[in-house]
KOLVEX-358402 format. One line per field, with one value per residue: x, y, z of N, C-alpha, C, CB in turn; residue in one letter. Coordinates in steps of 0.02 Angstrom, whole numbers. Glycine has a CB too. Layout:
BEGIN
n_X: [X:...]
n_Y: [Y:...]
n_Z: [Z:...]
ca_X: [X:...]
ca_Y: [Y:...]
ca_Z: [Z:...]
c_X: [X:...]
c_Y: [Y:...]
c_Z: [Z:...]
cb_X: [X:...]
cb_Y: [Y:...]
cb_Z: [Z:...]
aa: [A:...]
//
This chain:
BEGIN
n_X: [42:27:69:73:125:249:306:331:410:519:558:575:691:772:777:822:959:999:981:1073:1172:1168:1168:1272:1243:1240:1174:1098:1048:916:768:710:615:477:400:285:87:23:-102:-100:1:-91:-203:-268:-286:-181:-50:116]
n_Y: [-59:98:240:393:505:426:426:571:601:536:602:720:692:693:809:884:850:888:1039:1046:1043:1145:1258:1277:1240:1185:1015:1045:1149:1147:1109:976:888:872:1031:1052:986:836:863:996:1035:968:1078:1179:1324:1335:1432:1431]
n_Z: [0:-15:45:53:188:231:144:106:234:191:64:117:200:92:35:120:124:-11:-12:90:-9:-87:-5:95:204:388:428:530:550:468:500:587:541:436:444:408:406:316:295:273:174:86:71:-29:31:115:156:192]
ca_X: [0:55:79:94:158:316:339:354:467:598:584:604:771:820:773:902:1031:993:980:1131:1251:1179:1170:1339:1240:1228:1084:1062:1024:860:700:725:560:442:369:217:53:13:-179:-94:12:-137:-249:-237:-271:-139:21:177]
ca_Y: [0:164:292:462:515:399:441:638:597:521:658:780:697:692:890:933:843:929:1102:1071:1044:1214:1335:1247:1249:1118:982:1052:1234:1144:1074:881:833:927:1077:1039:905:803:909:1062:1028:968:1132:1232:1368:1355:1446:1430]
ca_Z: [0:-40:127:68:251:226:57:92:264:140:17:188:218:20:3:157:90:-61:17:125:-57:-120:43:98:277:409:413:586:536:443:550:582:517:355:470:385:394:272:271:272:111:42:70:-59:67:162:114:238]
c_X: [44:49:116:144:245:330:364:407:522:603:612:676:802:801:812:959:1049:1028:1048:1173:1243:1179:1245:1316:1229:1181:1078:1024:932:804:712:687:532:407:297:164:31:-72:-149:-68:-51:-179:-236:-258:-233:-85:69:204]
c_Y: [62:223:335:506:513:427:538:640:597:563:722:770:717:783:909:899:897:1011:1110:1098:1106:1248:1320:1255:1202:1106:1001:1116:1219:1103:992:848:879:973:1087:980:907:850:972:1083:1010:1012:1179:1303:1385:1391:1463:1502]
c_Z: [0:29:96:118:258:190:77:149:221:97:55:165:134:12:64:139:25:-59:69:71:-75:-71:78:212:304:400:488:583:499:478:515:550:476:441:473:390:356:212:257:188:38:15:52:-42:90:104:165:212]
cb_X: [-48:5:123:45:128:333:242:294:468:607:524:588:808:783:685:912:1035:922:907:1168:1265:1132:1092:1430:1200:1236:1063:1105:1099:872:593:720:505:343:393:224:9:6:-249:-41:58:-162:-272:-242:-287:-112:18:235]
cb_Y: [0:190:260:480:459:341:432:699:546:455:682:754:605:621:938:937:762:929:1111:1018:990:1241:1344:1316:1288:1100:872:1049:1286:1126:1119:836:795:864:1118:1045:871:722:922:1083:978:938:1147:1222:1371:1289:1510:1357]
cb_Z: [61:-117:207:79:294:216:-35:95:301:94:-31:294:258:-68:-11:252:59:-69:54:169:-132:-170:118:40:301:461:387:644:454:386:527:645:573:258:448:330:429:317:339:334:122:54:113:-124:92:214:56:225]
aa: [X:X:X:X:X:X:X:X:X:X:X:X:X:X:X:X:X:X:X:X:X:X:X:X:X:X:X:X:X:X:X:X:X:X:X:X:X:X:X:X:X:X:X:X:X:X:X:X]
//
Protein backbone atom coordinates (compact mmCIF):
# COMPACT_ATOMS: atom_id res chain seq x y z
CA UNK A 1 0.00 0.00 0.00
CA UNK A 2 1.11 3.28 -0.80
CA UNK A 3 1.57 5.84 2.53
CA UNK A 4 1.87 9.24 1.36
CA UNK A 5 3.15 10.29 5.02
CA UNK A 6 6.32 7.97 4.52
CA UNK A 7 6.77 8.83 1.14
CA UNK A 8 7.09 12.76 1.85
CA UNK A 9 9.35 11.93 5.27
CA UNK A 10 11.95 10.43 2.79
CA UNK A 11 11.68 13.16 0.35
CA UNK A 12 12.07 15.61 3.75
CA UNK A 13 15.41 13.95 4.37
CA UNK A 14 16.41 13.84 0.39
CA UNK A 15 15.47 17.81 0.06
CA UNK A 16 18.04 18.66 3.14
CA UNK A 17 20.62 16.85 1.81
CA UNK A 18 19.86 18.59 -1.22
CA UNK A 19 19.60 22.05 0.33
CA UNK A 20 22.62 21.43 2.50
CA UNK A 21 25.02 20.88 -1.14
CA UNK A 22 23.58 24.28 -2.41
CA UNK A 23 23.39 26.69 0.86
CA UNK A 24 26.78 24.95 1.96
CA UNK A 25 24.79 24.98 5.54
CA UNK A 26 24.56 22.36 8.18
CA UNK A 27 21.69 19.63 8.26
CA UNK A 28 21.25 21.05 11.72
CA UNK A 29 20.48 24.68 10.73
CA UNK A 30 17.20 22.89 8.87
CA UNK A 31 14.00 21.48 11.00
CA UNK A 32 14.50 17.62 11.64
CA UNK A 33 11.20 16.66 10.35
CA UNK A 34 8.83 18.53 7.09
CA UNK A 35 7.39 21.54 9.40
CA UNK A 36 4.34 20.77 7.70
CA UNK A 37 1.05 18.11 7.89
CA UNK A 38 0.26 16.06 5.43
CA UNK A 39 -3.58 18.18 5.42
CA UNK A 40 -1.88 21.25 5.43
CA UNK A 41 0.23 20.56 2.22
CA UNK A 42 -2.74 19.37 0.83
CA UNK A 43 -4.99 22.64 1.40
CA UNK A 44 -4.73 24.64 -1.18
CA UNK A 45 -5.41 27.35 1.35
CA UNK A 46 -2.78 27.09 3.23
CA UNK A 47 0.41 28.92 2.27
CA UNK A 48 3.54 28.59 4.75
Amino acid sequence: MFDLAEVLDDVYGDAILAAQKETGLAESEFPACLPYTLAQLLDDEFYP
